[in-house]
Backbone as JSON Lines, residues from 0, in Angstrom:
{"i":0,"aa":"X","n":[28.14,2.22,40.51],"ca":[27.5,1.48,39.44],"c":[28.55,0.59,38.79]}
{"i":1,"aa":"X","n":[28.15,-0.74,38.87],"ca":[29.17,-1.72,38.06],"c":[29.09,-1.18,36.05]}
{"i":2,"aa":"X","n":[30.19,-1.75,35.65],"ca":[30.62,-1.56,34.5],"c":[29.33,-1.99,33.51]}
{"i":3,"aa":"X","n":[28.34,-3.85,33.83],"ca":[27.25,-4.45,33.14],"c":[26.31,-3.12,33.46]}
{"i":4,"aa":"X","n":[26.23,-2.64,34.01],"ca":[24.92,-1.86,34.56],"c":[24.76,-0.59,33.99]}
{"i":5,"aa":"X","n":[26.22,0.41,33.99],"ca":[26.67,1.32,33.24],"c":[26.26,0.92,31.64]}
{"i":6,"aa":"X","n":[26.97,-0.27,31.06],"ca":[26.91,-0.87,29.42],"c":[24.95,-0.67,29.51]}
{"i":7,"aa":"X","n":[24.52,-1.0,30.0],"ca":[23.15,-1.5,29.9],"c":[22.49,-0.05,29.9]}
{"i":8,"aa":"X","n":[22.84,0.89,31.2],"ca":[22.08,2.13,30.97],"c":[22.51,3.37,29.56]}
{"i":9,"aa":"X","n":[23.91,2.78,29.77],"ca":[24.14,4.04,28.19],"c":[23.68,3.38,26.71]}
{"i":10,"aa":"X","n":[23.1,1.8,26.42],"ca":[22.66,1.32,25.48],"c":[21.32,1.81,25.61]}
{"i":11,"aa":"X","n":[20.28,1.89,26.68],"ca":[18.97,2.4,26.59],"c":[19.53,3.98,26.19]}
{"i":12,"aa":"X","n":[20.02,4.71,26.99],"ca":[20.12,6.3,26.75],"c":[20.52,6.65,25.05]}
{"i":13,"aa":"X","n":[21.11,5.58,24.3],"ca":[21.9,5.74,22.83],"c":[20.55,5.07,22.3]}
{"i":14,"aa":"X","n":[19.21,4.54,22.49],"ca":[18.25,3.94,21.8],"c":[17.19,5.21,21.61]}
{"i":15,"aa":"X","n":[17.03,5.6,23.17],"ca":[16.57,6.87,23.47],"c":[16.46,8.21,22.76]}
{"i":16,"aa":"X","n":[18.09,8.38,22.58],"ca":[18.7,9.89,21.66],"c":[18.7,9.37,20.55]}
{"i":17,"aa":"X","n":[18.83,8.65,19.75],"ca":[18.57,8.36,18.33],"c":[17.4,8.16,17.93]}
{"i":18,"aa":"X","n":[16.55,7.69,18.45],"ca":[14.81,7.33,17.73],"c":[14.77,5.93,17.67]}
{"i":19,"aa":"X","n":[15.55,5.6,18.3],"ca":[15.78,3.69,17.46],"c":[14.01,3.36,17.86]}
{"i":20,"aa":"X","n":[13.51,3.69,18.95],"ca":[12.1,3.13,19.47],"c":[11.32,3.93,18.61]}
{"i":21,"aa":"X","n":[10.17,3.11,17.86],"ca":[9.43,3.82,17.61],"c":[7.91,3.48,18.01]}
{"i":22,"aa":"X","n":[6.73,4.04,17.43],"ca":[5.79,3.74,17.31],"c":[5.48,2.52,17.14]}
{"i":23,"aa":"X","n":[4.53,1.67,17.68],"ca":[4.4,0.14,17.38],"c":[2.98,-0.51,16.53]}
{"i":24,"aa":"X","n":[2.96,1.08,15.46],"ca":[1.78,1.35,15.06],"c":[1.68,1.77,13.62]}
{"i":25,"aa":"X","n":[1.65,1.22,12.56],"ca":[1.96,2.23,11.33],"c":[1.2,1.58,10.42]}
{"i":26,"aa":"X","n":[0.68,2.86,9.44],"ca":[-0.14,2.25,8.34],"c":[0.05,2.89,7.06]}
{"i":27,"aa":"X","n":[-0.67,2.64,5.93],"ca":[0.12,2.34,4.46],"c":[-1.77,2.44,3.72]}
{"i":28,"aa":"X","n":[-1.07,3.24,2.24],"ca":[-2.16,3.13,1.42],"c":[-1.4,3.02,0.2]}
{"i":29,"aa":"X","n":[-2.77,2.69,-0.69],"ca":[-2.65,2.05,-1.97],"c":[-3.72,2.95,-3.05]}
{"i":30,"aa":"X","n":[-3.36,3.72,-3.32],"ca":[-4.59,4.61,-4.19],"c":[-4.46,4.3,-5.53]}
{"i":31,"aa":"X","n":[-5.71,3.6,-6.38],"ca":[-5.53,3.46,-7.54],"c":[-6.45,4.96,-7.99]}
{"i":32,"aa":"X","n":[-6.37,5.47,-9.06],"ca":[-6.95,6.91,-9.76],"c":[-6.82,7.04,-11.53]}
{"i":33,"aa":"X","n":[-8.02,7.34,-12.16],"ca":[-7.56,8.22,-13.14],"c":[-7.56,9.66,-13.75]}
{"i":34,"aa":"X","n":[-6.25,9.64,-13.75],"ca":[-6.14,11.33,-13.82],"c":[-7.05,12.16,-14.74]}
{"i":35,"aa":"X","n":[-7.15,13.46,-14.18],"ca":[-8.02,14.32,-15.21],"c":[-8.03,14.67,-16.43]}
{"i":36,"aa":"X","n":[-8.88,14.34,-17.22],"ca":[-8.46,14.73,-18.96],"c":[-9.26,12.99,-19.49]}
{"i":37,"aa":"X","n":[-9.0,12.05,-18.71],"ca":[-9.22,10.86,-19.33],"c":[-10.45,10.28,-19.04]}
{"i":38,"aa":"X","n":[-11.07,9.46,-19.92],"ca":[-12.57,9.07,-19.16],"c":[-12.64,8.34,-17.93]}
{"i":39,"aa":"X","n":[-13.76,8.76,-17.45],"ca":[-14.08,8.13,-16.12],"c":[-13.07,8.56,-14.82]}
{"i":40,"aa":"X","n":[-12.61,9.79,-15.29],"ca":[-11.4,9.79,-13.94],"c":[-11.76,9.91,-12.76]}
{"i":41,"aa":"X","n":[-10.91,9.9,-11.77],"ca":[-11.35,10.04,-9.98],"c":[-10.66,8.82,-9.66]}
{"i":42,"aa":"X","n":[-10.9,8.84,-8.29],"ca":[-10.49,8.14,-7.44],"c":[-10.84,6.52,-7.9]}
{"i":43,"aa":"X","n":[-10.7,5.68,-7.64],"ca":[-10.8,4.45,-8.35],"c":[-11.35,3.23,-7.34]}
{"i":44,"aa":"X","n":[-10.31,3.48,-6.19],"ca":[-10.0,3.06,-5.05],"c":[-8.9,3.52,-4.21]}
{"i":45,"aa":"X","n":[-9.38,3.25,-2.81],"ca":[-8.18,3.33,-1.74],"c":[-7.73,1.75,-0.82]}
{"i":46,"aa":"X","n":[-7.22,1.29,-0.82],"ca":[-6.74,-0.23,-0.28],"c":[-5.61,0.48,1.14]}
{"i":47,"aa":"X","n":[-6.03,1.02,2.24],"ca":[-5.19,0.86,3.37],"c":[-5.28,-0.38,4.41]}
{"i":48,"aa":"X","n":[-3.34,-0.19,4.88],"ca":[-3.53,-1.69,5.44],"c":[-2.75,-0.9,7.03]}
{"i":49,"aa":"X","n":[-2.86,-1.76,8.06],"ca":[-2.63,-1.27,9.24],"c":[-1.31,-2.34,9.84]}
{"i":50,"aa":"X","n":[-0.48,-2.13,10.21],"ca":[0.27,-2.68,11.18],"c":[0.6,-2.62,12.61]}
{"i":51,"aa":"X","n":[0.32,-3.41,13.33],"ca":[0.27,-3.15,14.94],"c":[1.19,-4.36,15.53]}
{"i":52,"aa":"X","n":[2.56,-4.02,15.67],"ca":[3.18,-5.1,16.55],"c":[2.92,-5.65,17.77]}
{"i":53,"aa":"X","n":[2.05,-4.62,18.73],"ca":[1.57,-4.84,19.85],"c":[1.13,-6.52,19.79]}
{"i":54,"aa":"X","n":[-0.27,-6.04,19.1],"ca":[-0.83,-7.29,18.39],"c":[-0.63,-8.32,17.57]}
{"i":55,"aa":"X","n":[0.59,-7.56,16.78],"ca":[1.03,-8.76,15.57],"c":[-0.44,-9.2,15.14]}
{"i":56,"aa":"X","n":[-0.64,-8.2,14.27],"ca":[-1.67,-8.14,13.59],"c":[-1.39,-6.88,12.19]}
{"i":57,"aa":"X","n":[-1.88,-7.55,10.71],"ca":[-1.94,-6.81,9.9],"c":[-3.27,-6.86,9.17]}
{"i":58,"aa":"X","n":[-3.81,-5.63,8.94],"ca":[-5.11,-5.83,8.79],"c":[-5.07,-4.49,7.69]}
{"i":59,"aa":"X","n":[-6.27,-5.04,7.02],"ca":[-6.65,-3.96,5.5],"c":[-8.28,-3.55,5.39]}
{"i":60,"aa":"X","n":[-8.56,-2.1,4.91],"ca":[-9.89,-1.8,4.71],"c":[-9.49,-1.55,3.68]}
{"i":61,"aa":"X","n":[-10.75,-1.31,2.86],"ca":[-10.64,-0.49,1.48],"c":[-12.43,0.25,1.14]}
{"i":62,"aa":"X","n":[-12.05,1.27,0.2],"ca":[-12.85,1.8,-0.41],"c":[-13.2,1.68,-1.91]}
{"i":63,"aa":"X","n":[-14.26,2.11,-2.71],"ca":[-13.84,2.31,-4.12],"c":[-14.61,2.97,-4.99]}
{"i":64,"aa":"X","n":[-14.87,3.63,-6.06],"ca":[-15.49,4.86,-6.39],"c":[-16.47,4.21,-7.26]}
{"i":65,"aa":"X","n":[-17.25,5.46,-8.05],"ca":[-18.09,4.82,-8.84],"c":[-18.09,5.58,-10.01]}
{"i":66,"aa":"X","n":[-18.3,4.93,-10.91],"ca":[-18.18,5.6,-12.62],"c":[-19.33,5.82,-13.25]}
{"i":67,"aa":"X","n":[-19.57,7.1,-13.66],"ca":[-20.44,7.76,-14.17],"c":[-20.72,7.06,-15.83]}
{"i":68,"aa":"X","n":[-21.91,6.59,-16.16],"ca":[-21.73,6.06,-17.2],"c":[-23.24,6.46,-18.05]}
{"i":69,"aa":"X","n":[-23.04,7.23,-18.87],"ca":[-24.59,7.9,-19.11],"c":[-25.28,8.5,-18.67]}
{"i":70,"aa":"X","n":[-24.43,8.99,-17.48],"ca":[-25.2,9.95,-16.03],"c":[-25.92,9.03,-15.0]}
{"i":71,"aa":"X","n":[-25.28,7.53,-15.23],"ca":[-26.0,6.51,-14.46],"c":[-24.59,6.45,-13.53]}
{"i":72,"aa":"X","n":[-24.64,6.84,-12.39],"ca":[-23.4,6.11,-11.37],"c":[-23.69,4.76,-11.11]}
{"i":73,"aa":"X","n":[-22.01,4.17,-11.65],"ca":[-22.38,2.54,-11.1],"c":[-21.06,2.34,-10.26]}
{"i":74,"aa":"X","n":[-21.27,1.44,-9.2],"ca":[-20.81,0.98,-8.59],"c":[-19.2,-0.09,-8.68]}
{"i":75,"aa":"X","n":[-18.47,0.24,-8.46],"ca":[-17.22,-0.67,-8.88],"c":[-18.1,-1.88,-8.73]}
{"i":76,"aa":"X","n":[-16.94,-3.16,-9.27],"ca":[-17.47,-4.54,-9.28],"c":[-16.07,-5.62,-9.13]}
{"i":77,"aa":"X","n":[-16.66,-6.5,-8.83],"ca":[-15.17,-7.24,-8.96],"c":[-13.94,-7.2,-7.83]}
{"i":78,"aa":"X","n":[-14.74,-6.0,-6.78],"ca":[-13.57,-6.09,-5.42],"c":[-13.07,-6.94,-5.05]}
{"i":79,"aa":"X","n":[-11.86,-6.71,-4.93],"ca":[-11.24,-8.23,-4.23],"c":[-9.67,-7.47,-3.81]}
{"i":80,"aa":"X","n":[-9.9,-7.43,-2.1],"ca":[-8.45,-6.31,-2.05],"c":[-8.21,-7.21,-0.47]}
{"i":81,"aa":"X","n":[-7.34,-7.57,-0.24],"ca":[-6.74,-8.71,0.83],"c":[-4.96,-8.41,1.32]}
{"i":82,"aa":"X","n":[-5.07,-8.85,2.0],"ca":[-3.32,-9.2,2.88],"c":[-3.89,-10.46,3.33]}
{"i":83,"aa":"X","n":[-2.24,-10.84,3.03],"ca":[-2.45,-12.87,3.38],"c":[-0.7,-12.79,3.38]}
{"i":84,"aa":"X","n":[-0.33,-14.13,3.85],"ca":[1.08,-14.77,3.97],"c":[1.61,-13.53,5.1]}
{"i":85,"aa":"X","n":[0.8,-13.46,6.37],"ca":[0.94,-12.29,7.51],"c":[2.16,-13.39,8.05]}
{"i":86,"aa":"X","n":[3.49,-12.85,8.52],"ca":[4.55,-13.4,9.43],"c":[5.25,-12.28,9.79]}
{"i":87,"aa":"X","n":[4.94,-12.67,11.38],"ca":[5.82,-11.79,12.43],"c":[7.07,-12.12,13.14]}
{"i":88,"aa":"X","n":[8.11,-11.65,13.54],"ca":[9.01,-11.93,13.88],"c":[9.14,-10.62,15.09]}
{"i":89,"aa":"X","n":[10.32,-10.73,15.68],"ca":[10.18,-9.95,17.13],"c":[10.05,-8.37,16.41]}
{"i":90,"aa":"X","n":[10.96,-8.11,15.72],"ca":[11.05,-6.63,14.95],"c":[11.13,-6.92,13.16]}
{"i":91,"aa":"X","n":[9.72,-7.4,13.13],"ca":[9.61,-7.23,11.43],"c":[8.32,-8.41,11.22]}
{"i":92,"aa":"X","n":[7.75,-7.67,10.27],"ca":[6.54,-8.19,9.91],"c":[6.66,-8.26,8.27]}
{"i":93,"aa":"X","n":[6.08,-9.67,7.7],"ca":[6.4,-9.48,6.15],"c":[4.67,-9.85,5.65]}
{"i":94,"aa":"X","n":[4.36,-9.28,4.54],"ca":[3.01,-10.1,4.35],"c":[2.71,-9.23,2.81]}
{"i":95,"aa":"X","n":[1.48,-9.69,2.2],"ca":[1.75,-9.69,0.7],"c":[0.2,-8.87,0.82]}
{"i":96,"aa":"X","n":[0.26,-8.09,0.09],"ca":[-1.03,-7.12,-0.1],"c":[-1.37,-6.97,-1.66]}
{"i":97,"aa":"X","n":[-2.88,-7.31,-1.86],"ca":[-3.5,-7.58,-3.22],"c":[-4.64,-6.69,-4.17]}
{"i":98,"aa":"X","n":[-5.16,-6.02,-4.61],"ca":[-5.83,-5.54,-5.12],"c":[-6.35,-5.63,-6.16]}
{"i":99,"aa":"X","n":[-7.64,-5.83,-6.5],"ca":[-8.36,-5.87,-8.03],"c":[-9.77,-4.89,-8.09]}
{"i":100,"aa":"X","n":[-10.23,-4.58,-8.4],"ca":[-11.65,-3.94,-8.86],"c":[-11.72,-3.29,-9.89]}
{"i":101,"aa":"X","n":[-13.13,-3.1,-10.66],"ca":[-13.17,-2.65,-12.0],"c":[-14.19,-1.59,-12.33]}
{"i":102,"aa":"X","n":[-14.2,-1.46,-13.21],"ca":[-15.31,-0.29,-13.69],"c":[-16.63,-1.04,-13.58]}
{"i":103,"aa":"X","n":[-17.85,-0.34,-12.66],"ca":[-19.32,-0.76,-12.65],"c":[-19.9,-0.89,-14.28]}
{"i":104,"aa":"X","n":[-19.47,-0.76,-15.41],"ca":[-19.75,-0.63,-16.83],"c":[-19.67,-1.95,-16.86]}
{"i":105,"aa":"X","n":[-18.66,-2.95,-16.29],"ca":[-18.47,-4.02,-16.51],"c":[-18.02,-4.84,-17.49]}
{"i":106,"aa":"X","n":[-17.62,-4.54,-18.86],"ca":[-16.64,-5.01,-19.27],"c":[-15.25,-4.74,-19.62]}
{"i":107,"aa":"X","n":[-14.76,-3.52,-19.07],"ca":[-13.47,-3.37,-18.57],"c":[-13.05,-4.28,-17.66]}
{"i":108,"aa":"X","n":[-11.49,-4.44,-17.82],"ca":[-10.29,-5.08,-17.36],"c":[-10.61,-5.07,-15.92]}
{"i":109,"aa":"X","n":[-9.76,-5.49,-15.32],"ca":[-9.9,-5.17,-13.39],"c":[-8.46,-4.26,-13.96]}
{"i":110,"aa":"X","n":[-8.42,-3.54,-12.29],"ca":[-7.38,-2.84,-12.29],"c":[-6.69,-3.6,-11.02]}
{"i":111,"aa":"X","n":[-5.37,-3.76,-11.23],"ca":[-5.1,-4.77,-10.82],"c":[-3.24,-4.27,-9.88]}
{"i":112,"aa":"X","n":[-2.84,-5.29,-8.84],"ca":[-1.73,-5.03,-8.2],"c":[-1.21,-6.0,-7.11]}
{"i":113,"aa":"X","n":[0.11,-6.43,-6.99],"ca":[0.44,-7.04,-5.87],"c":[1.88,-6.5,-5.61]}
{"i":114,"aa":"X","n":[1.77,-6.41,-4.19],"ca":[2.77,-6.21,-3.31],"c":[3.39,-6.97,-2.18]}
{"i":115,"aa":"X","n":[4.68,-7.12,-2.07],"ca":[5.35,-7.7,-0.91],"c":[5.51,-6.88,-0.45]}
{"i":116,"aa":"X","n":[5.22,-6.55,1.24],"ca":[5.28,-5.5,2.1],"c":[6.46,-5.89,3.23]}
{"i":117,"aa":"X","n":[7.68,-5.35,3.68],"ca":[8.57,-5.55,4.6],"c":[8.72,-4.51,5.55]}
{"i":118,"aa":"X","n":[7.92,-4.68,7.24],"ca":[8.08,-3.56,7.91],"c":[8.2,-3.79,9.37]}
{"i":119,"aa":"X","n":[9.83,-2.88,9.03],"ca":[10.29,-2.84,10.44],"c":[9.66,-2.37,11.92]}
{"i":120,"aa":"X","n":[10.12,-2.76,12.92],"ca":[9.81,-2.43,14.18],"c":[9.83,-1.16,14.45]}
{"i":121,"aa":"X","n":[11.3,-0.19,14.01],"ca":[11.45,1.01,14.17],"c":[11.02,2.22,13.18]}
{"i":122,"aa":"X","n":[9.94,1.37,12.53],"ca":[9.64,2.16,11.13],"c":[9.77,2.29,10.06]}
{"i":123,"aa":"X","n":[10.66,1.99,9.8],"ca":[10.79,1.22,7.75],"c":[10.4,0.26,7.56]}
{"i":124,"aa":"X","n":[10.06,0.5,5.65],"ca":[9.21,-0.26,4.59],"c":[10.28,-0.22,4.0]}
{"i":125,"aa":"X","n":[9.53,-2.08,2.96],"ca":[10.27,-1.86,1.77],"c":[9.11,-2.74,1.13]}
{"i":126,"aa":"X","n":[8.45,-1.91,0.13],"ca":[7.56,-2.51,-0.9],"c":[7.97,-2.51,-1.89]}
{"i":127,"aa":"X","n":[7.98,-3.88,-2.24],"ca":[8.15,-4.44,-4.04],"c":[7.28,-5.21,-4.69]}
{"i":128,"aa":"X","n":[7.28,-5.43,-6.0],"ca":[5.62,-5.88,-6.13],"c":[5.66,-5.12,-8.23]}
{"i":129,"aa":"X","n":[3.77,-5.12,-8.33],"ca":[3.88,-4.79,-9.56],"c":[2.33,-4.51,-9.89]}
{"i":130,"aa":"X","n":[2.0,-3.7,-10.54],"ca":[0.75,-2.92,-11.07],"c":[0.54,-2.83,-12.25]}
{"i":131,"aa":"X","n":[-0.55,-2.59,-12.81],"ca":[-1.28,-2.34,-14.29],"c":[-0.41,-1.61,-14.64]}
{"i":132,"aa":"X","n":[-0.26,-0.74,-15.81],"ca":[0.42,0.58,-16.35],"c":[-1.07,1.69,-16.83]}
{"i":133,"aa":"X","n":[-2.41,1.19,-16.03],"ca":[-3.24,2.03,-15.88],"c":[-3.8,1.37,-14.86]}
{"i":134,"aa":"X","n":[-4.77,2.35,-14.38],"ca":[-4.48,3.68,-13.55],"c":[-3.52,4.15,-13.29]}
{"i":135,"aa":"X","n":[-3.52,5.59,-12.6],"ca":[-2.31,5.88,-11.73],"c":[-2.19,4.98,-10.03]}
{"i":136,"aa":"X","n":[-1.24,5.4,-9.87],"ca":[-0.73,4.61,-8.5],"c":[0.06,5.23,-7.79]}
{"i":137,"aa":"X","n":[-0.76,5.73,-6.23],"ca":[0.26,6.28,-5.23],"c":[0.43,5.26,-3.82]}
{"i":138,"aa":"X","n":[1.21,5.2,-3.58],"ca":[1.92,4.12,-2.49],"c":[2.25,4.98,-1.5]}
{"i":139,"aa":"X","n":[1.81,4.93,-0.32],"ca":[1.79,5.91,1.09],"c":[2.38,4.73,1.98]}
{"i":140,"aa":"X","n":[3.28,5.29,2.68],"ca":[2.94,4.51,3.97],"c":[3.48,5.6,5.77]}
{"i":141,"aa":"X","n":[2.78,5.37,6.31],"ca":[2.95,6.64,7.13],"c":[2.52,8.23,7.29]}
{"i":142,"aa":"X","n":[1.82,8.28,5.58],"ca":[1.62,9.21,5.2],"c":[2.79,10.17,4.13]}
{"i":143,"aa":"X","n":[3.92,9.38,3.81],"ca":[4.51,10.06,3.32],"c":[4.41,8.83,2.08]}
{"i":144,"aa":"X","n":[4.43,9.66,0.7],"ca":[4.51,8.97,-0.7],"c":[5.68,8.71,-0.97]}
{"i":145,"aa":"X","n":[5.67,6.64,-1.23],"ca":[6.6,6.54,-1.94],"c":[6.93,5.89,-3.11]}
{"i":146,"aa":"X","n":[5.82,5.87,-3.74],"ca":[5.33,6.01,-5.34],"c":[4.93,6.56,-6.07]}
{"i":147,"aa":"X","n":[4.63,7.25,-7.08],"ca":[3.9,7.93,-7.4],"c":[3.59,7.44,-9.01]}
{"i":148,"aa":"X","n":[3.03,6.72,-9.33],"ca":[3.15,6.57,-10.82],"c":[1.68,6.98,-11.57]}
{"i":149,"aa":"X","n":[2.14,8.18,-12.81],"ca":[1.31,8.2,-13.46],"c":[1.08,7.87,-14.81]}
{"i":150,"aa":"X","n":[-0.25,7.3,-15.05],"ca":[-0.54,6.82,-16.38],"c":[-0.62,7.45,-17.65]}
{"i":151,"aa":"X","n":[0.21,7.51,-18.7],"ca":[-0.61,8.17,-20.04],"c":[-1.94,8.42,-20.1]}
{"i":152,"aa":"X","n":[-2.19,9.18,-21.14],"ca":[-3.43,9.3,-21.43],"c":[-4.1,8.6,-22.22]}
{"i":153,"aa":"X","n":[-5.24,8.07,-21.78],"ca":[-6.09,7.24,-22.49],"c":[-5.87,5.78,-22.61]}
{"i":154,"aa":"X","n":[-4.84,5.38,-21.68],"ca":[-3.92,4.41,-22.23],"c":[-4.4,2.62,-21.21]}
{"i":155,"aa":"X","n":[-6.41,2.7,-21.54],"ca":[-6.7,1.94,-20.58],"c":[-6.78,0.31,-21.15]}
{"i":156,"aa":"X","n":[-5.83,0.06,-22.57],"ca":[-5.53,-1.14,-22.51],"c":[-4.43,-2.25,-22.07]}
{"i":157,"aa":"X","n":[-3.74,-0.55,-21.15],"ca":[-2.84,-1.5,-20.03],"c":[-3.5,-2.1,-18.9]}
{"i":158,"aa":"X","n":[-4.9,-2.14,-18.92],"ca":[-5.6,-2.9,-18.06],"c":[-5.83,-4.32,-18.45]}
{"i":159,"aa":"X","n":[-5.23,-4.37,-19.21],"ca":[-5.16,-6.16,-19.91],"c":[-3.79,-6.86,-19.57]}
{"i":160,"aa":"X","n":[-4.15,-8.0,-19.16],"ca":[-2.87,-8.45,-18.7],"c":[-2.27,-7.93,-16.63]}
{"i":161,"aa":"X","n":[-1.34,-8.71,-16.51],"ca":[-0.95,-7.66,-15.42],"c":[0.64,-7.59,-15.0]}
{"i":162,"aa":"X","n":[0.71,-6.78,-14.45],"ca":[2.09,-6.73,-14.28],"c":[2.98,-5.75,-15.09]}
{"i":163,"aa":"X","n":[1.91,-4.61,-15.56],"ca":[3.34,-3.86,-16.6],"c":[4.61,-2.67,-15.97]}
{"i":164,"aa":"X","n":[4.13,-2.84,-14.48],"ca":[4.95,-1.83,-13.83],"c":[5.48,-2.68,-12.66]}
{"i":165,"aa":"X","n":[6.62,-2.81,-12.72],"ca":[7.51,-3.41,-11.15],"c":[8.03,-2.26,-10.21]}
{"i":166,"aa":"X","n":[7.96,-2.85,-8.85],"ca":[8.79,-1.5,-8.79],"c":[9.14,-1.82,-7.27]}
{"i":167,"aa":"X","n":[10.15,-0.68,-6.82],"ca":[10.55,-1.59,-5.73],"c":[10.99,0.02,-4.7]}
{"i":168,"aa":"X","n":[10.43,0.3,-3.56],"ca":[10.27,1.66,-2.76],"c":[10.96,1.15,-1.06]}
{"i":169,"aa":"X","n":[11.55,2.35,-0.57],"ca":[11.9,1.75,0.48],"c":[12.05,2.9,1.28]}
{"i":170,"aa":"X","n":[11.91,3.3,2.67],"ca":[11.77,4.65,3.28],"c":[13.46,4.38,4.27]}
């Protein structure tokens, strides 16, 4: 075996034994919630987004709850949850992920959030970005949490305005 050929097979075997390859597949959530004790709590919404390098494709579903209001369940309103500014590169994908929806009561605030999403080929994130200071907010990606922020109590006129929490997570 020549010396190029040797260099070439012990660089795959050192990509191999370390993990450098990974999955070409990974996905990420966005859970807005209000915690128990405060009105209207539960789930709020879920905003997951998918990454597939195969495809070079980033793509988002979402869900969102409904608020009991007089024993009348109403329906969130005001959805509006997106990824846009999608750019791929050979090992890294960057793109901006958005979220709004509000209480079916309808004149509450939206609950509100944006994120810059940075994710590698071999599996790391780095989300930075900024949220209401109500609801709570958990940031998944992979399945492992790497946010966790929770809201005071009662404290739903941080739904005015936006932007009272920055924050910046990285695996």
């Amino acid at each position: 075996m020549n010396y190029s050929k040797l260099c070439a097979f012990l660089t795959v075997l050192s990509i191999f034994s370390t993990g450098a390859i990974a999955d070409e597949f990974y996905e990420g959530l966005i859970e807005t919630r209000i915690l128990d004790f405060d009105p209207q709590s539960g789930v709020k919404s879920h905003h997951f987004f998918f990454v597939d390098f195969d495809e070079k494709s980033v793509t988002s579903s979402y869900e969102t709850g409904s608020t009991e209001f007089f024993g009348v369940n109403l329906s969130s309103v005001r959805d509006n949850f997106f990824v846009s500014d999608i750019s791929f590169s050979d090992d890294m994908v960057t793109f901006t992920l958005s979220g709004s929806t509000a209480s079916g009561v309808g004149f509450i605030p939206n609950i509100d959030y944006e994120f810059d999403v940075v994710v590698d080929r071999s599996g790391s994130v780095k989300i930075e970005g900024c949220h209401d200071g109500y609801p709570a907010y958990l940031v998944q990606f992979n399945g492992t949490d790497l946010h966790n922020f929770e809201h005071q109590p009662k404290e739903v006129i941080k739904l005015f305005g936006r932007c009272d929490v920055n924050m910046s997570v990285s695996n």
